[in-house]
C-alpha positions, 0 to 999 in steps of 0.5 A: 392250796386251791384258789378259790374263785371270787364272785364279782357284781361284772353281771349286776353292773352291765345291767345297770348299764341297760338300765335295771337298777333292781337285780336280783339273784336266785340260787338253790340247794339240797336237789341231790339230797335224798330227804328234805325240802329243795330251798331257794334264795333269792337276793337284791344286793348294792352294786356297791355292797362290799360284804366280805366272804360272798361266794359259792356256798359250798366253798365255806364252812358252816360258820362262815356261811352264818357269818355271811348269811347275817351280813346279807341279810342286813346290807340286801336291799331285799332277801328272801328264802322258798322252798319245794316240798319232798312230795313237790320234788317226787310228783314234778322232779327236781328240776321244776320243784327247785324252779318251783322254789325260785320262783317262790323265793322271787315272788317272797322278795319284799322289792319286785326286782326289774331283772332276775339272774337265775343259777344255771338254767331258765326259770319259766313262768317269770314275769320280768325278764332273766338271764341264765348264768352257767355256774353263777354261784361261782362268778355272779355275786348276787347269785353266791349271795342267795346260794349262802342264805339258801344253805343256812336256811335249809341247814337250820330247817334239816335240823328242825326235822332231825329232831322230828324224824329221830335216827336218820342223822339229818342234822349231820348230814342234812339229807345227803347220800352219805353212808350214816344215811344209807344204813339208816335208811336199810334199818328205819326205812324211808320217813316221811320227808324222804324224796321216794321218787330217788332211786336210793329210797326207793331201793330201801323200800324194795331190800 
């Protein structure tokens, strides 16, 4: 069995120690997807929040990730989700349009947050200061807690456009680069929330 690594509030606490009694996490999802909006959460969480299940999204199962998007929900001081377009995503690349989506998840947070720890990399254009934490959905709470509210969103969102965009499967595979995607899109073309810029899509277009 592979042992799974618990996310603490270790960041959040040496912030409050300077401090910074409003933290919030960000964290993103869906920037390898080949179709779909790029989704953001961000979440302001208790330093004493003892909410069971909060980790990286990606190690739990869908119905976990419901679970523990509602415990969220009710116990964050503040949580909110944004998101990038498709065409956001092809006219200023993933990496700004999944800032873009933090950002407007931030910005969405019904608390201005005095300090903001961001997945991975830098966010500019913030109006409070932030820190990067290499891999933080996996070691920093409050940013697990935003990559779980984020999934669940763009999840139920994914399957929103399945039943407007029929045939391409994206209640199954949520955008993904799966094989059922790839003969989808050789038969049906790329859709309308299809990211055309990706060398996927932009190779159905050509074959």
């Amino acid at each position: 069995m592979v042992a799974v690594t618990l996310p603490t509030f270790k960041e959040e606490r040496e912030l409050l120690a300077r401090g910074f009694t409003i933290v919030a996490g960000v964290d993103e999802v869906g920037c390898g997807c080949w179709a779909g909006p790029v989704y953001a959460g961000a979440v302001i969480l208790p330093f004493d929040s003892r909410i069971g299940m909060v980790r990286d999204s990606k190690t739990l199962s869908l119905a976990q990730r419901e679970r523990v998007s509602e415990s969220i929900k009710e116990e964050a001081a503040a949580w909110a989700v944004g998101h990038a377009t498709p065409s956001e995503v092809d006219a200023l690349n993933i990496r700004r349009a999944g800032a873009l989506a933090m950002r407007r998840a931030i910005e969405a947070l019904a608390l201005v947050p005095q300090f903001v720890i961001v997945d991975a990399f830098h966010l500019p254009g913030l109006p409070m200061p932030q820190k990067a934490v290499i891999k933080g959905d996996l070691h920093v709470k409050s940013i697990a807690a935003a990559s779980v509210i984020a999934k669940v969103a763009r999840d139920v969102e994914m399957e929103r456009l399945d039943a407007e965009y029929p045939g391409y499967g994206f209640a199954r595979h949520k955008g993904y680069g799966t094989k059922e995607h790839q003969a989808a899109l050789v038969k049906l073309g790329p859709s309308p929330i299809h990211r055309m810029s990706y060398a996927p899509v932009k190779h159905s277009i050509l074959s």
